[in-house]
N, C-alpha and C positions, 0 to 999 in steps of 0.2 A: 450539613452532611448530605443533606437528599441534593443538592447543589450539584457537590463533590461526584456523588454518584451518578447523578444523570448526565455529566461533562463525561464521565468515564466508560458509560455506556453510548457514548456519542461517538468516541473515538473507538472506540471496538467495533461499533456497527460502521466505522468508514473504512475501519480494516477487513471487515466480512466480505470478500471480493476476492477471488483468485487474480482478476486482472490488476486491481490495485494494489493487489501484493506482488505481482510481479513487474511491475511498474517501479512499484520504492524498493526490490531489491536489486533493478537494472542501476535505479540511481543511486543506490548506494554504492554503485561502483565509479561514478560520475554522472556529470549536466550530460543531457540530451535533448534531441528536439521532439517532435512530437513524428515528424518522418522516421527519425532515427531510431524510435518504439518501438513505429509500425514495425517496421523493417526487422528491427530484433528480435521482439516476441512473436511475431506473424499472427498481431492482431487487426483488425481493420482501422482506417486512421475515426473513426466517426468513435468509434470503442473507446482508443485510446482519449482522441482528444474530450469523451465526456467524462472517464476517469482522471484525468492530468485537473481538470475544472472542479470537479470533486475534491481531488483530493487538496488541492489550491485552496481552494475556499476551506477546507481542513484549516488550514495553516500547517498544514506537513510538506505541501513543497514551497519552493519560491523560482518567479522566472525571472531570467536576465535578458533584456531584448541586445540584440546586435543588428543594427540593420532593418529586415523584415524580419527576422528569424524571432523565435521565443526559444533559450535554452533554460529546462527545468533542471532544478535540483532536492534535494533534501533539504526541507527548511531549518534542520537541528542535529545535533549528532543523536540527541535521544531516541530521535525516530527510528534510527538504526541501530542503536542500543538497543530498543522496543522490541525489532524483529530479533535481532542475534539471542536478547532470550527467552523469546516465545520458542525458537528453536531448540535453547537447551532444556529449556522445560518439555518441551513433547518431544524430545529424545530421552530425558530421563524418568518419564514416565511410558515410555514403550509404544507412545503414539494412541495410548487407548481412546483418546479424545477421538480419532476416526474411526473408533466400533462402536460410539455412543448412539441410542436406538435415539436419542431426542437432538442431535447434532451432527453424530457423525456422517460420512461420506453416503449412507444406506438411508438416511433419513432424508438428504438431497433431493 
């Protein structure tokens, strides 16, 4: 059980990142490169490519080489399941999780 939970607070704290949340929900719309990121999020490529290696070594994405290139993806549909309902859950709680005095956006 304590197993169970410490794998589970491993993957929450790989989630705790705005960048690599907005990383796995560019790829959940498809593969990308690590240029193709930058470019989309207007994060720095040094940002992205240490989030991409994070989250890799996660086992939430996987890359496909072609060439020189590395194209990432989602390594699971779960992971995408994962996000879609963290989202319905802080919509059907009103989002209070960001007025938390111990988490939310004000304790940042």
């Amino acid at each position: 059980m304590i197993l169970e939970l410490s794998a589970a607070v491993s993957l929450f704290h790989s989630l705790a990142d705005a960048s690599r949340l907005s990383i796995l929900r560019r790829l959940s719309q498809g593969e990308a490169r690590v240029r193709d990121l930058t470019d989309e999020l207007g994060l720095a490529q040094s940002t992205v490519s240490e989030h991409v290696a994070c989250l890799r070594d996660c086992g939430l994405l996987v890359a496909r080489a072609e060439g020189r290139q590395n194209f990432y993806a989602v390594a699971t549909p779960e992971v995408i399941d994962l996000l879609e309902t963290a989202e319905q859950l802080l919509a059907a709680t009103g989002y209070q999780v960001d007025l938390c005095a111990t988490y939310g956006r004000d304790a940042r």
